[in-house]
C-alpha positions in Angstrom: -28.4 18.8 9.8 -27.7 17.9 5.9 -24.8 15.8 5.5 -22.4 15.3 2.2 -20.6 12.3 1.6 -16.9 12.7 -0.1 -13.6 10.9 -0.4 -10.4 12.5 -1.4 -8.9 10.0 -4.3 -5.1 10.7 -5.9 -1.8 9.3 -6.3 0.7 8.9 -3.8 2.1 11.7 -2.7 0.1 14.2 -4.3 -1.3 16.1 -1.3 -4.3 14.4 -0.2 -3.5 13.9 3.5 -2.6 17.3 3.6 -5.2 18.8 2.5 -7.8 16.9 4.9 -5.8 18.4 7.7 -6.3 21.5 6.3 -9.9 21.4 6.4 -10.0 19.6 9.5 -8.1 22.3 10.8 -9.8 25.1 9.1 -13.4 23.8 10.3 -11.4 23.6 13.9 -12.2 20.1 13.6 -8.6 19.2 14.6 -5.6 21.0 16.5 -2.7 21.9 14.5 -0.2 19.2 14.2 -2.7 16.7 14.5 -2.6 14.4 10.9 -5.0 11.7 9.8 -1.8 9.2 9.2 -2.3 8.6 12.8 -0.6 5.1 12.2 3.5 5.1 13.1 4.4 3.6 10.2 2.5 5.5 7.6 3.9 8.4 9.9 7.1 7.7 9.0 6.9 6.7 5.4 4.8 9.9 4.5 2.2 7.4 3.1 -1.8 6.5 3.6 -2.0 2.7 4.2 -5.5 2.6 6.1 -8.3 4.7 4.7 -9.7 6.6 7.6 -12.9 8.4 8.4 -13.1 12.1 9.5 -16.1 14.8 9.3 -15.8 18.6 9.7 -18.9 21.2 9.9 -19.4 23.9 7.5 -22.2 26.1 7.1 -24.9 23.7 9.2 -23.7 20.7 6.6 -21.8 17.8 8.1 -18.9 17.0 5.4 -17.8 13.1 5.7 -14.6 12.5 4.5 -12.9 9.6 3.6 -8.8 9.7 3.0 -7.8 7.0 1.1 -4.7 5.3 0.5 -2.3 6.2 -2.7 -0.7 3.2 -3.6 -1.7 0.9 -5.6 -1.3 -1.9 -3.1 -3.8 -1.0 -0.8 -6.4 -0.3 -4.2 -8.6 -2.3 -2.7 -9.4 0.0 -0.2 -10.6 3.2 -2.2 -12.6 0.5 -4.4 -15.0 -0.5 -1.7 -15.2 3.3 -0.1 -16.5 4.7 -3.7 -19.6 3.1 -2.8 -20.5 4.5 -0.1 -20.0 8.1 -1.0 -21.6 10.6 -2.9 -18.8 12.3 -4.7 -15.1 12.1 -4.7 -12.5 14.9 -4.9 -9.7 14.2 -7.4 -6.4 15.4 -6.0 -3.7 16.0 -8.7 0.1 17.4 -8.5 0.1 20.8 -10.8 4.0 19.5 -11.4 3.7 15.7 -12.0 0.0 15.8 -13.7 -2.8 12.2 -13.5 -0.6 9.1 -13.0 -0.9 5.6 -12.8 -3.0 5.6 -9.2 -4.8 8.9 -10.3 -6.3 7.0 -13.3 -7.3 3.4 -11.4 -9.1 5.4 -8.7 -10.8 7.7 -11.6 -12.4 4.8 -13.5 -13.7 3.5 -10.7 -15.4 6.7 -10.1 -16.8 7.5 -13.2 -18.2 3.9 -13.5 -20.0 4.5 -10.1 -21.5 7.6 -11.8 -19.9 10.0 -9.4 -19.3 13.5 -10.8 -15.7 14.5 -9.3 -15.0 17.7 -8.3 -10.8 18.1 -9.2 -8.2 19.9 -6.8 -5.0 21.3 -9.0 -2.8 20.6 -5.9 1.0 22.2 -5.3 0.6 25.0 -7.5 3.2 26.6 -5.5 6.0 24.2 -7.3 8.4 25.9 -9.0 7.9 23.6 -12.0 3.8 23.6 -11.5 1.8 23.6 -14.7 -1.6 24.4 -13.6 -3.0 24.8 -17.6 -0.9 21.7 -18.6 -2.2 19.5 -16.0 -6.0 20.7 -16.0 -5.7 19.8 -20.0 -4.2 16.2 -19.0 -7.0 15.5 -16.7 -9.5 16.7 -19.3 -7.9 13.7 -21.5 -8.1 11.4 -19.1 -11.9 12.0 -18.5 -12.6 11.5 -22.2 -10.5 8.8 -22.2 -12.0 7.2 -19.4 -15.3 7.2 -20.9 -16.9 9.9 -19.0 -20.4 11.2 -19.8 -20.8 14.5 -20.6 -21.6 15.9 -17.2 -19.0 13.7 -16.0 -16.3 15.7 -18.0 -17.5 19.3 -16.6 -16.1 19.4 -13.6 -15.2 21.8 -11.5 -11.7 22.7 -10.5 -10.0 23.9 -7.5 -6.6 25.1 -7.5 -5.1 24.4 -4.1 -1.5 25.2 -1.9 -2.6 21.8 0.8 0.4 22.7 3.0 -0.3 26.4 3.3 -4.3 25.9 3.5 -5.1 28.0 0.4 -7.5 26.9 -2.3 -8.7 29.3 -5.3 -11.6 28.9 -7.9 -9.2 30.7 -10.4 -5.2 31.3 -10.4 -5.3 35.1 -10.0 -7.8 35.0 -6.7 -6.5 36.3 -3.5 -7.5 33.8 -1.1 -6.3 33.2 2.9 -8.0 29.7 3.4 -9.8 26.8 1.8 -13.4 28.4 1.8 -13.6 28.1 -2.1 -13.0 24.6 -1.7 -15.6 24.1 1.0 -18.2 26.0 -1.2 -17.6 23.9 -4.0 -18.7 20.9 -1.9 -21.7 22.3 -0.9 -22.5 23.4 -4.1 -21.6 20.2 -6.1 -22.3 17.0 -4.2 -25.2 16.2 -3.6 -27.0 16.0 0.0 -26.8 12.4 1.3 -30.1 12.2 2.8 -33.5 12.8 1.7 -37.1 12.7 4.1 -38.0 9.6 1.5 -34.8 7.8 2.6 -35.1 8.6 6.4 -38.6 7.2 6.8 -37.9 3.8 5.1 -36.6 0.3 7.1 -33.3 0.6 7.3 -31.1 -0.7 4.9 -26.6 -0.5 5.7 -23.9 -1.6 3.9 -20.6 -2.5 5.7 -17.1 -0.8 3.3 -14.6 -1.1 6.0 -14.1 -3.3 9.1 -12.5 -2.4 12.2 -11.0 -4.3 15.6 -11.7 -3.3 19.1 -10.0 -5.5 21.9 -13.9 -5.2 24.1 -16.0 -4.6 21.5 -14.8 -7.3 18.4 -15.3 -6.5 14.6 -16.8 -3.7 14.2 -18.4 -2.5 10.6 -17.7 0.9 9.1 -21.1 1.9 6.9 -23.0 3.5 4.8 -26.5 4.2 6.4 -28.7 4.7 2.6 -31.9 4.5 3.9 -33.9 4.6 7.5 -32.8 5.7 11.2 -30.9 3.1 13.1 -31.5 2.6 16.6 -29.0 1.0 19.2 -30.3 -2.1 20.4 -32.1 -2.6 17.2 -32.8 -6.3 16.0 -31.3 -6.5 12.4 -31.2 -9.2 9.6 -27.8 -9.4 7.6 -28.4 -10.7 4.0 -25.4 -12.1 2.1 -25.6 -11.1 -1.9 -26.8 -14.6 -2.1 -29.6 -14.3 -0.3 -28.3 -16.1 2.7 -29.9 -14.7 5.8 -28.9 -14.4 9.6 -29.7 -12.1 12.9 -28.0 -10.0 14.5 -28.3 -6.9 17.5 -26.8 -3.5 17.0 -25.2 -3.0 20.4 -23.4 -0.1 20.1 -22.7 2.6 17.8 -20.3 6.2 16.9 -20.0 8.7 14.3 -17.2 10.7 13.5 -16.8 14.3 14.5 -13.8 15.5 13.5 -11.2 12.7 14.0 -12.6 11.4 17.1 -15.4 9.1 17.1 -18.0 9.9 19.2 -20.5 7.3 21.2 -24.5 7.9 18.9 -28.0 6.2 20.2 -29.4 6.8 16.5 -27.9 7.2 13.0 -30.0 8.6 9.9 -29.7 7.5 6.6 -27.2 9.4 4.6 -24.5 9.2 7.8 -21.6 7.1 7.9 -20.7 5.2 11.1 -19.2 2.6 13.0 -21.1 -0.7 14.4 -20.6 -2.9 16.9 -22.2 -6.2 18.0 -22.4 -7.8 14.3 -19.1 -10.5 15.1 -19.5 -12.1 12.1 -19.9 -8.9 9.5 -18.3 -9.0 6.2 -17.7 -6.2 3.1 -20.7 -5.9 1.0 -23.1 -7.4 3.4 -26.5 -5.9 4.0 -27.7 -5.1 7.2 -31.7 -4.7 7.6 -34.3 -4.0 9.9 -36.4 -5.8 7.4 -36.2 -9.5 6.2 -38.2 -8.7 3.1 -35.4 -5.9 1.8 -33.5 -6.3 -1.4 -29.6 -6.5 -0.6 -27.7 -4.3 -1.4 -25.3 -4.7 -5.0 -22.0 -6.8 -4.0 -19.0 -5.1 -3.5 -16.0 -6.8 -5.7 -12.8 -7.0 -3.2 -9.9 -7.5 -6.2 -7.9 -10.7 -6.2 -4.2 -11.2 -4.7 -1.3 -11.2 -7.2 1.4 -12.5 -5.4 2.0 -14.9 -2.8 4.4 -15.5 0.5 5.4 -18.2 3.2 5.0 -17.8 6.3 7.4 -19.8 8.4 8.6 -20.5 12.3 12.1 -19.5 12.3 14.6 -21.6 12.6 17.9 -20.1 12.5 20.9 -20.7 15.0 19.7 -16.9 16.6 15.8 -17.8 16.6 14.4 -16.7 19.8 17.0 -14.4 20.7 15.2 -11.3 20.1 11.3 -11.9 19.5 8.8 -12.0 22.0 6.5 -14.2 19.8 7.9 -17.1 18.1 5.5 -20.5 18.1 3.3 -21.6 15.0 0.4 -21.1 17.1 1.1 -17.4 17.7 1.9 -16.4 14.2 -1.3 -18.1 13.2 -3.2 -16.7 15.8 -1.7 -13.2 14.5 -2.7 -14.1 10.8 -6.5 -14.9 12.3 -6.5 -11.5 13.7 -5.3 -9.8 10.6 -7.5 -11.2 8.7 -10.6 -9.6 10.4 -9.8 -6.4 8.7 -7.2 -6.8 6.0 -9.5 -7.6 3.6 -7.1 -7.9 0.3 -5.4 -10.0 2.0 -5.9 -14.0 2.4 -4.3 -16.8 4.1 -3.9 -20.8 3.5 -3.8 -22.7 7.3 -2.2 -25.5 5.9 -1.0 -28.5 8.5 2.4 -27.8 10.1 4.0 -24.4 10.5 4.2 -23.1 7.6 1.5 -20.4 6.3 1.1 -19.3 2.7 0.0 -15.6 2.9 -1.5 -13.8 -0.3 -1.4 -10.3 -1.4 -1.9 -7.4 -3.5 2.1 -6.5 -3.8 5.8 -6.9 -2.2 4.3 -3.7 0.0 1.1 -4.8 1.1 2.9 -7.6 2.5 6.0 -5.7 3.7 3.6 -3.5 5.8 2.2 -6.7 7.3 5.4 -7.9 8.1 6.9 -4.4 9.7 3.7 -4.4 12.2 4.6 -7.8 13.0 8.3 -7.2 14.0 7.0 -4.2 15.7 4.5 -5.8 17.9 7.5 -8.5 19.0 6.8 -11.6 16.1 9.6 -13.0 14.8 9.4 -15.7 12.0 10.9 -15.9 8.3 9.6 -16.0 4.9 10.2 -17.4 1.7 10.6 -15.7 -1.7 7.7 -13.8 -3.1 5.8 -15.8 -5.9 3.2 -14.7 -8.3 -0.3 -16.1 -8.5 -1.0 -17.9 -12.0 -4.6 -18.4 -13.2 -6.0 -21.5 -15.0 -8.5 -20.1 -17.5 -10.0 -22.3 -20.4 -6.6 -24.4 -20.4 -4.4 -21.0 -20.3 -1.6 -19.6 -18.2 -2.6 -16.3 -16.9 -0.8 -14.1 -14.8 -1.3 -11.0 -13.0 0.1 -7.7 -15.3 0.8 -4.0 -14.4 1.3 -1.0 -16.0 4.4 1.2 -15.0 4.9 4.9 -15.5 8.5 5.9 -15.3 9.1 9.8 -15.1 12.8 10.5 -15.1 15.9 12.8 -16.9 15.9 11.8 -20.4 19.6 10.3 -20.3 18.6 7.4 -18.2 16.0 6.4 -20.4 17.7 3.7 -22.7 18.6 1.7 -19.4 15.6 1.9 -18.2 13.8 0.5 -21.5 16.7 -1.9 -22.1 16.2 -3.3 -18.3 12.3 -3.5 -18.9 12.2 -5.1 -22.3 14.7 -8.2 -20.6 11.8 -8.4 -18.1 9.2 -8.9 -20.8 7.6 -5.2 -20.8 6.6 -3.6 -23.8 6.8 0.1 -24.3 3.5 1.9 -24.8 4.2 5.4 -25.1 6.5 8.2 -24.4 5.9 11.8 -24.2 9.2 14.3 -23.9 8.8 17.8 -21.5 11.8 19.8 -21.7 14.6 17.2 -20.2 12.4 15.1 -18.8 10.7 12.0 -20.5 7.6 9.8 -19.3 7.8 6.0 -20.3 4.7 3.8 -20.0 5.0 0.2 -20.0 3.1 -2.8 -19.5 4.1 -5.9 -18.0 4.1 -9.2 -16.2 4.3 -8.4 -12.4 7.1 -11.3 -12.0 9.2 -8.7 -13.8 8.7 -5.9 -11.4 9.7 -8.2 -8.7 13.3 -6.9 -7.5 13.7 -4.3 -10.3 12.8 -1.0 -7.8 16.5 -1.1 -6.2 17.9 -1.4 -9.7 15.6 1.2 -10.9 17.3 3.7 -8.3 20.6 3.0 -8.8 20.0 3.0 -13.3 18.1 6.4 -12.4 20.8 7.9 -9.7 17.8 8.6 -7.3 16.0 10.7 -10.0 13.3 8.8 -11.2 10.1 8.2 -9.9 8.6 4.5 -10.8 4.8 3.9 -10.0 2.6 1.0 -11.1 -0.4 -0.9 -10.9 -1.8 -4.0 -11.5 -4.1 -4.1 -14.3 -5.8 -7.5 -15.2 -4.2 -10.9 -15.7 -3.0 -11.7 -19.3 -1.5 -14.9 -20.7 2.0 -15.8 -19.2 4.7 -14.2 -20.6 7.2 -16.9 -20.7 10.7 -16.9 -18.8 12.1 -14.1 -17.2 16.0 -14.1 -15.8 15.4 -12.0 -12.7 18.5 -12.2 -10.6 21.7 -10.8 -12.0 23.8 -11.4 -8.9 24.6 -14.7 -6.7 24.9 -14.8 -2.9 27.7 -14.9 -0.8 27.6 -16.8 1.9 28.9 -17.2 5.2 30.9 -20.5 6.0 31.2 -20.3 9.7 29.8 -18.5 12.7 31.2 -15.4 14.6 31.7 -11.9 14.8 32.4 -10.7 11.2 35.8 -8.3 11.3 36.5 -4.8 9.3 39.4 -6.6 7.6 37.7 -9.5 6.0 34.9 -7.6 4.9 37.4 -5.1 3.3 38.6 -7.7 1.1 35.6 -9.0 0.0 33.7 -6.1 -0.6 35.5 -6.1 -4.3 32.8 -9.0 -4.8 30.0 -7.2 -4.9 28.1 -5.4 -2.4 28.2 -6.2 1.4 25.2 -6.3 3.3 26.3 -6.4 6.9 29.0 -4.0 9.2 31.6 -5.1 11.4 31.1 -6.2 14.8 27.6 -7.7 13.3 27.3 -11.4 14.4 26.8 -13.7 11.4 25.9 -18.4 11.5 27.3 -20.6 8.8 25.1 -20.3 5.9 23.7 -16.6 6.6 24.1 -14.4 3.1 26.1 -11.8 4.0 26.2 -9.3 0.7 26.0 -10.4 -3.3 28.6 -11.0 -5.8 28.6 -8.9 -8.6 29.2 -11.8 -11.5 26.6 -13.8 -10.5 28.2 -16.7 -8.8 27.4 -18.1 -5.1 30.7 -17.6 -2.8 31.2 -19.5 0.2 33.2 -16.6 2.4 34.8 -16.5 6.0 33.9 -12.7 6.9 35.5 -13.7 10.6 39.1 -14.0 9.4 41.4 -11.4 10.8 44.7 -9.9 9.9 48.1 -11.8 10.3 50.2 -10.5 12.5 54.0 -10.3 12.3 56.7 -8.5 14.2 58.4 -7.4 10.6 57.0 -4.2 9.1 55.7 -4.0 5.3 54.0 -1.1 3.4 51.4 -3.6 1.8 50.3 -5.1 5.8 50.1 -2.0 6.6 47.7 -0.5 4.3 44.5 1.4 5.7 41.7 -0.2 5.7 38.4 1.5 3.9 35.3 -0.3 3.8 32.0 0.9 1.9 29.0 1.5 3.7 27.0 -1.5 4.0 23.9 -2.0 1.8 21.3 -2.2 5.1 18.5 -5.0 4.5 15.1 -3.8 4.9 11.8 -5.7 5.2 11.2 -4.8 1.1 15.3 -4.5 0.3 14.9 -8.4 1.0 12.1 -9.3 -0.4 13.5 -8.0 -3.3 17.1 -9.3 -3.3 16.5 -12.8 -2.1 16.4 -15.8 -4.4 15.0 -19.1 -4.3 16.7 -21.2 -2.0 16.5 -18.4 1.0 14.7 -17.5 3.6 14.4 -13.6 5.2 14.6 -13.9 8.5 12.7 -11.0 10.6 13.0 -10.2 14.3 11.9 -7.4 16.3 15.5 -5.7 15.8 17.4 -7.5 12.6 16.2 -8.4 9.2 19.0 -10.9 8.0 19.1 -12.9 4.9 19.8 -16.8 5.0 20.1 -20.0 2.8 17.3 -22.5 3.3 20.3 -25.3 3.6 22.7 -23.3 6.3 25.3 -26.3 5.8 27.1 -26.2 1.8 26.9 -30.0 1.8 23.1 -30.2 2.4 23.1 -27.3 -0.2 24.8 -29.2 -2.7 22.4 -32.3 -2.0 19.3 -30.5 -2.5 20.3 -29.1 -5.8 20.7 -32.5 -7.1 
C-alpha cells in the first residue's frame, strides 16, 4: 500500500480540526461526532493544543495526517512535525485571509522545501473573499521567499463544517473527494523500493507517555522495515551513541492506534521500549549510519515560579499539595512537553519556562484538574546576554478590528513600546501590525477586549529576540486588599465596588491579605469586604437604599496571570483561583518595601 505523508498547518481557528474530521469521516475512518481534540480542555476552548496523528484510506493510498496546533504558543510543535512529512496543507479563513500563525508555520515550510497544497476554508461566510484571500496568500508566498514551484500551488476551496471541498467556486460538489485527489496527485509517495531495502534509519518528532509502557517516540520511518524486537543504536546529532530494543510498536488507522510487528519506511508510528528517547534523535539498525539533521526545539520566552502554597486555605481543597509532588508532576511533564523546561532548584520553589502566559496556563489548568494545588508568582520574561547586550524576546501582533477603536489601540501599544508597521483599511474594518517587546503584551489582552468592546481579534507571535527596549509601565491599577478574614457581605462589596472592579461575590470566603478586586486610580487599598450594615430601629430613605452590586470580574488561570503584580502570588486549587499578597499581613508589607 503507497502511503502520503501530510500535516494540516493554519491559524487558530481557521478550520483545520474540522476539516480532518471531515475526512476522517468521509474515508469512514471515524464515526460522526468523534473529533481529533480528544483532550477536555482543548474540547472546551475550541482549540488544538497537542498535535495528534490520524490516517484515513483513499484509493489503496494510506494518507497520514498530522493536526497541528494554531497558536503560537505551542509553535514548537508544528516545527518539529514539518520534518517528518512530505507536504503540508495550508488552511486559510476566505473571511479573515494568512495571519500571523498562517505565516510562522508557512516559512517553515517553504524552508523545508515542501510544496503546499492551500485549502480556501469557510467560503460559506457571509463576508468570504475567496479572490481576495487567494491573492494575499500569493503575496505571502513571494514574500516568503518561495521558489517558483513553490508559489504554484494548488488550491482547494473548502466548506470544513459541511464536508464540501471544490477545485473551482462554481463546481457542484457533495464531499471532499476533490480535496482527496489533490493529495494523491500532489504529494509525493513516502516510500520508495530504494528506501525499503536499506538499514533502517527513524527519527523521533513527538513523544508520548504510557503508564505500562514509559516514553514512547512518535516517528518518521525514512528508510528500511523495522521489526519488533529489533536491536537498534540511537545516535545523538553529536555523534554520541547508545543501545536500545524496539519492544513494541502501532500505527495509526484512523484515530485509533493499532498494535504492528513491522513498519516500512515512509510510515509513521509509535515506539515503545526506547526510555530514554529524545526529539531529533536517530534511531538505527546500523552503527555505521549518518544521523539524521537535528531538529531545533525554539527557546522559552517567559518564565514562572512554581511554589507550595501557603495560604491560610492551603490544603483545603487539593488532593496534591507537597514539594515532592509538584516536582514529581513537573518530572512527568517534562517527558513530553518539550517547549517547556524546568529549574529543580533546592527548596520548594520551581522556576518553570515557557513559550507564553498560555502554554503555561494550559499546564496549570491540567494541574488543578488532576487535584495539584500550589501558587505561582508573576510571569517574567527571559533576557539574553549577547556580546555584552540586553536582548529580549519580541513579537509581532496583528490586530483586526472596527476602525473607530483604532487610535486606542495604537495609543495603548505605542506606551508599551510597539511600533506600528503597517495598516491596511477594508471597508470599516482596519488591520494594524505591530512589533514589539513581549513584556508589553503581558496583561494587555483583557484591556485589549474591553478598548475593542469584544470586536477585535488580537493574535501574535514571537519572532526573534531584539535588544531591550527600555521601561515599560505595565500596570495601570493597584490592588485592594483584604484586611481581615471572613465571609465577604453584598453590602460592603456594594460600597467598594466604586473603587474599581471587584473580583470576588458575596458569600465568598476571603484571609487578611487576599486581593479582592483593583482600584481604578492606581493606589493599593487596605479594605474590610466583611463589614455589614448598621442596624437601627429608626427608618431613613438613604439606610434603606437597594443594594445593586456588579457582576464580579471572575479570575481565571490567564485573567491572573495577567492582572497580578509583583508582590503577589495566584493561588490555584482544584476549585478556586484566588489572588493574594506575598506579605498577607500590611506591616510585613510595609517592611519589605523598605
Amino acid at each position: 500500500m503507497e502511503i502520503r505523508n501530510i500535516a494540516i498547518i493554519a491559524h487558530v481557528d481557521h478550520g483545520k480540526t474540522t476539516l480532518t474530521d471531515a475526512l476522517l469521516r468521509q474515508t469512514g475512518a471515524a464515526e460522526e461526532g468523534v473529533s481529533m481534540d480528544s483532550n477536555a480542555l482543548e474540547r472546551e476552548r475550541g482549540i488544538t493544543i497537542y498535535s495528534k496523528n490520524a490516517s484515513v484510506t483513499y484509493k489503496d493510498t494510506k494518507i497520514n495526517i498530522v493536526d497541528t496546533p494554531g497558536h503560537a504558543d505551542f509553535g514548537s510543535e508544528v516545527e518539529r512535525v514539518l520534518r517528518s512529512i512530505d507536504s503540508v496543507l495550508l488552511v486559510v479563513d476566505a473571511q479573515e485571509g494568512p495571519m500571523p500563525q498562517t505565516r510562522f508555520v508557512l516559512k517553515k515550510s517553504l524552508e523545508l522545501g515542501l510544496k503546499p497544497i492551500v485549502v480556501i476554508n469557510k467560503i460559506d461566510k457571509p463576508a468570504a473573499d475567496p479572490a481576495r484571500t487567494e491573492e494575499q496568500v500569493l503575496e505571502l508566498f513571494l514574500e516568503l521567499g518561495a521558489s517558483d514551484d513553490q508559489a504554484n500551488f494548488p488550491i482547494v476551496y473548502a466548506i470544513g463544517r459541511q464536508g464540501i471541498a471544490k477545485l473551482k467556486l462554481t463546481d457542484e460538489s457533495t464531499d471532499l473527494t476533490p480535496l482527496l485527489e489533490t493529495i494523491l496527485t500532489h504529494v509525493p509517495p513516502a516510500s520508495t523500493l530504494e528506501a525499503a531495502g536499506k538499514a533502517v534509519r527513524l527519527q523521533p518528532f513527538n513523544l508520548g507517555y504510557d503508564n505500562f509502557l514509559g516514553r514512547l517516540a512518535i516517528a518518521r520511518i525514512y528508510e528500511g522495515t523495522l521489526k519488533t524486537g529489533d536491536a537498534v543504536f540511537v545516535k545523538k546529532p553529536n555523534g554520541e551513541m547508545r543501545n536500545g530494543k524496539i519492544t513494541k510498536m502501532y500505527t495509526f488507522k484512523g484515530l485509533q492506534k493499532t498494535e504492528a510487528t513491522e513498519i516500512v519506511a515512509g510510515d509513521i508510528a509509535l515506539i515503545a521500549g526506547l526510555s530514554d528517547i529524545f526529539i531529533g534523535e536517530t534511531v538505527t539498525t546500523d552503527k555505521d549510519a549518518e544521523p539524521l539533521p537535528a531538529i531545533a526545539i525554539d527557546e522559552p520566552t517567559i518564565t514562572v515560579n512554581f511554589l507550595v502554597n501557603n495560604s491560610p486555605f492551603a490544603g483545603r481543597e487539593g488532593k496534591f499539595v507537597t514539594s515532592r509532588q509538584i516536582r514529581d508532576r513537573l518530572e512527568r511533564e517534562l517527558e513530553i512537553n518539550v517547549g517547556l523546561k524546568v529549574e529543580f532548584a533546592a527548596g520548594e520553589i520551581f522556576k518553570v519556562s515557557g513559550r507564553g502566559e498560555l502554554h503555561i496556563a494550559i499546564l496549570l489548568e491540567n494541574m488543578r484538574r488532576e487535584g495539584y494545588e500550589l501558587q505561582v508568582s508573576q510571569p517574567q520574561v527571559i533576557f539574553h546576554e549577547e556580546s555584552g547586550e540586553k536582548n529580549e524576546p519580541y513579537e509581532e501582533v496583528i490586530v483586526d478590528t472596527p476602525q473607530v477603536y483604532q487610535g486606542a489601540i495604537i495609543e495603548r501599544l505605542g506606551v508599551r513600546k510597539f511600533v506600528m508597521k503597517d495598516l491596511k483599511v477594508h471597508e470599516n474594518q482596519v488591520r494594524l501590525i505591530f512589533e514589539g517587546p513581549t513584556r508589553g503584551l503581558l496583561g494587555y489582552r483583557s484591556q485589549f477586549v474591553l478598548d475593542t468592546k469584544g470586536e477585535g481579534i488580537l493574535s501574535s507571535r514571537v519572532i526573534g529576540f531584539k535588544p531591550y527596549a527600555g521601561e515599560i509601565k505595565r500596570r495601570q491599577v493597584g490592588s485592594m486588599i483584604s484586611m481581615i478574614s471572613g465571609k465577604a457581605l453584598g453590602f460592603a462589596l456594594w460600597n467598594l465596588q466604586e473603587r474599581g472592579v471587584i473580583y470576588i461575590g458575596p458569600g465568598v470566603e476571603v484571609y487578611e491579605g487576599m486581593v479582592i478586586g483593583n482600584t481604578s486610580k492606581g493606589e493599593e487599598m487596605t479594605v474590610n469586604p466583611t463589614k455589614g450594615k448598621q442596624l437601627t430601629n429608626m427608618r431613613s430613605k438613604s439606610s434603606d437604599e437597594a443594594i445593586n452590586l456588579v457582576p464580579p470580574f471572575e479570575l481565571t488561570i490567564e485573567r491572573g496571570l495577567e492582572v497580578m503584580a509583583e508582590d503577589e502570588f495566584l493561588e490555584i486549587t482544584p476549585t478556586s483561583v484566588r489572588l493574594r499578597k506575598q506579605f498577607l499581613n500590611e506591616t510585613e508589607r510595609i517592611k519589605s518595601r523598605r
